[in-house]
N, C-alpha and C positions, 0 to 999 in steps of 0.2 A: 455348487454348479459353476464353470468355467463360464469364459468369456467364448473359448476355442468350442465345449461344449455346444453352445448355442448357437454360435454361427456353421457349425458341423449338422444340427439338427437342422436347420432351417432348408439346409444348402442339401438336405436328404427331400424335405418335407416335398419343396419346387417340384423336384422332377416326380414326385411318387402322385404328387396329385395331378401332375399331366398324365402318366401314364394311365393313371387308374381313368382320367376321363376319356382317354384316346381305348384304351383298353374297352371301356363299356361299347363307346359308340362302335368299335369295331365288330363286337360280337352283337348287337342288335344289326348293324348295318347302314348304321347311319351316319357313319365315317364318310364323307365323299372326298373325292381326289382332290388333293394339295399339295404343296410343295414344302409345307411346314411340317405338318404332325403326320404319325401314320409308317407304317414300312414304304420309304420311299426309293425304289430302284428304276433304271429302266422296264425294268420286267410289270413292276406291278402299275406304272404312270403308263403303260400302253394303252389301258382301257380302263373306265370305270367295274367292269364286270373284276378284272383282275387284281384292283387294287381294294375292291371289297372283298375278295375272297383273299386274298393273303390277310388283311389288317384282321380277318376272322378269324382265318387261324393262329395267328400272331395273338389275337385277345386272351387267350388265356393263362398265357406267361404273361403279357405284359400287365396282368394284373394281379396275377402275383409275384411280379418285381415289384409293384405299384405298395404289394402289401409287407414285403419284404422291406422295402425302405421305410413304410413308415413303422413299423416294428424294429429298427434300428435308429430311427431319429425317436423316436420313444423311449428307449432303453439306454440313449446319449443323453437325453435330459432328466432321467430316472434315477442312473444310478449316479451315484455319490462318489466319484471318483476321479482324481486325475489323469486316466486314461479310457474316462466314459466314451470319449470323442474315436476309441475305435471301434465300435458298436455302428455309428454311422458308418464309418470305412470300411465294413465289412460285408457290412449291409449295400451301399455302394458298387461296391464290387462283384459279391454276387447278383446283383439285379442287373448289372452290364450286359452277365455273363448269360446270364437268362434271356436278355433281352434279344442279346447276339443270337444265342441259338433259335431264338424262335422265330424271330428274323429270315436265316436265313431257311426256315420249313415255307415260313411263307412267302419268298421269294422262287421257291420251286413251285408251289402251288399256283402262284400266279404266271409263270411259265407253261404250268400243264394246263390252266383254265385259258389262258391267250392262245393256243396252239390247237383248242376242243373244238372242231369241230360241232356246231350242237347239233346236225344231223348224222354224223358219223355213226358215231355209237362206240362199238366194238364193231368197225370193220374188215381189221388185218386179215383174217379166217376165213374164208368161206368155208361154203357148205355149210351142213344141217346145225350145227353145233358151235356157229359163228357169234352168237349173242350169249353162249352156255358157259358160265363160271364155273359150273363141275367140274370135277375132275374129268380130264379126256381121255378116250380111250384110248391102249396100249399104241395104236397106230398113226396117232395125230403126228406124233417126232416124224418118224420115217415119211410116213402118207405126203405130210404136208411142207415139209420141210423144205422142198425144191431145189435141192442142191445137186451139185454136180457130183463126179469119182472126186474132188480133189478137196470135196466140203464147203463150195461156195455156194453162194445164193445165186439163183439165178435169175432174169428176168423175165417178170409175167410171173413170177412164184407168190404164193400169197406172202413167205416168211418175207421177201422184196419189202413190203410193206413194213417188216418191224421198225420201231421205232416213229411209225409218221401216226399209229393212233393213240387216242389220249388213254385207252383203257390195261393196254398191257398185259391182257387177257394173253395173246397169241405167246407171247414174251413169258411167261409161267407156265404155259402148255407145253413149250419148248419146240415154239415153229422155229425160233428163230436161232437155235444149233442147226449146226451143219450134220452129216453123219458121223461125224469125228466127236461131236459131243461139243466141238468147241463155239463159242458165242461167235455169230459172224454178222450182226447185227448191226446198223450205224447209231446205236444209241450209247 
């Protein structure tokens, strides 16, 4: 076992054991807003509602980066080798990479929970079929779609609304094509 070995393990072990405790507290929820640990952005330091539910979603890569590093600071001080020390670096690197992506899911997530409305709902819609996740019938596009001869949206149209509710319902129903088919949406 190297000298490089074991300051390569160690220098894994830090961050794996932060993550894994940032990791836990995030999916129990007992993460609160800080400026230190945590997915920290504008997005998710808007409100505590925001920054719990990103670090939530964010908990379950960053605890298996958490577990990925220490499975690679393991296997730095395991194998018997003078290039054990790229086991950590590997390791290292995918957990970055994990961490990045997870990051940035819960960075939108706390975007879409800062922007929710809690009484909204599914607004965008009206009429009978406004809170219905079903599939909608053949007529919703056209019916509801409020556009004009040229495929715009118009105002006072419910499609007007795409993009301002949290649920996206009206947006996969396809209020918010025009009759050209084409997205005319501000999202």
């Amino acid at each position: 076992m190297s000298v490089v070995s074991i300051i390569v393990a160690v220098v894994v072990f830090v961050p794996a054991l932060v993550w894994l405790a940032v990791g836990v507290a995030g999916l129990r929820g007992t993460l609160r807003r800080n400026r230190w640990v945590g997915v920290r952005s504008p997005e998710t330091l808007s409100s505590d509602d925001a920054f719990a539910v990103a670090n939530r979603v964010a908990a379950p890569g960053t605890i298996g980066a958490a577990v990925i590093l220490l499975a690679g600071g393991l296997l730095t001080l395991g194998v018997d080798s003078a290039w054990s020390f790229l086991f950590g670096v590997g390791a290292a690197v995918g957990a970055l990479i994990i961490v990045g992506a997870v990051s940035g899911y819960a960075v939108r997530a706390a975007r879409w929970a800062s922007s929710e409305d809690s009484d909204a709902g599914c607004s965008c819609c009206s009429g009978a079929d406004a809170h219905d996740h079903d599939e909608a019938p053949a007529t919703t596009k056209s019916a509801t779609a409020g556009s004009d001869a040229a495929g715009s949206v118009t105002a006072g149209s419910e499609a007007a609304d795409c993009g301002e509710s949290s649920c996206a319902s009206c947006t996969l129903r396809g209020a918010c094509l025009g009759d050209d088919d084409t997205a005319t949406s501000r999202v």
